[in-house]
N, C-alpha and C positions, 0 to 999 in steps of 0.2 A: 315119677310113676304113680304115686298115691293121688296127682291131682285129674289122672286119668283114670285112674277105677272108681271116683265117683259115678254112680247110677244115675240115670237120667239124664245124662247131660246133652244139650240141645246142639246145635252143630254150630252155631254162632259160639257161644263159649268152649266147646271143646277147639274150635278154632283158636281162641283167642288163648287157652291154657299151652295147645303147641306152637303157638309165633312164643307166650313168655317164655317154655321152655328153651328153643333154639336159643335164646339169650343164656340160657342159665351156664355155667361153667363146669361139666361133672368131673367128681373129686374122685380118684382110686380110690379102693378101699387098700392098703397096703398093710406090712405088718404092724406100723405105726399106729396107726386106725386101729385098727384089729385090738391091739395091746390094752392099748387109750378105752376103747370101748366095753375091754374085758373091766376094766378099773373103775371105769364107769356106772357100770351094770351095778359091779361091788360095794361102792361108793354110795352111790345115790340111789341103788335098788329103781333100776332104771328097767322099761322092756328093754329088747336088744334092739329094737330099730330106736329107738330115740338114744338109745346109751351111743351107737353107732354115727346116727345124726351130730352128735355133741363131739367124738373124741373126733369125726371130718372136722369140723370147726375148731376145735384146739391142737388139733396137729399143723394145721394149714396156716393158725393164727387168723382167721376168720369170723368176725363179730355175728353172730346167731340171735339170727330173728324170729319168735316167736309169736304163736297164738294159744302153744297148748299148754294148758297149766302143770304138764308132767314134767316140765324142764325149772319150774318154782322149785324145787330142790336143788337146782345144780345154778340157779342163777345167786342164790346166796354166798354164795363161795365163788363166783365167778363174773366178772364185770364184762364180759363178753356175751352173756348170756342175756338177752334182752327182751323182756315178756311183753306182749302185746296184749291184754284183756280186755276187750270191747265191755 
């Protein structure tokens, strides 16, 4: 969803952001999630969409790919957590 509220997006790339979504696989959010991201939030002084982001991938066992430096807190303590910094 957040790769479709980017502004401006031209119709060739907002194409190409919904063919990668149809690939992508969406995770419930259940109470495991939920738990997980409350702990998260606690933990790492997380927003709630990234605390949220993190407990889908460690509920599910899901290695998490990054670019935003807000999840450098939880990658320290977490070898699933995998920073990308250009």
């Amino acid at each position: 969803m957040e790769l479709l509220m980017k502004p401006n997006v031209e119709a060739s790339e907002l194409k190409a952001i919904e063919a990668l979504l149809k690939e992508c696989i969406i995770i419930e959010m259940n109470s495991a999630v939920k738990k997980q991201a409350i702990l998260n939030g606690r933990r790492f002084r997380m927003k709630l969409a990234d605390s949220i982001v993190l407990a889908a991938a460690q509920i599910n066992n899901i290695p998490l790919l990054t670019a935003d430096a807000e999840f450098k807190k939880a990658s320290k303590d977490n070898n699933d957590v995998l920073l990308y910094i250009p």
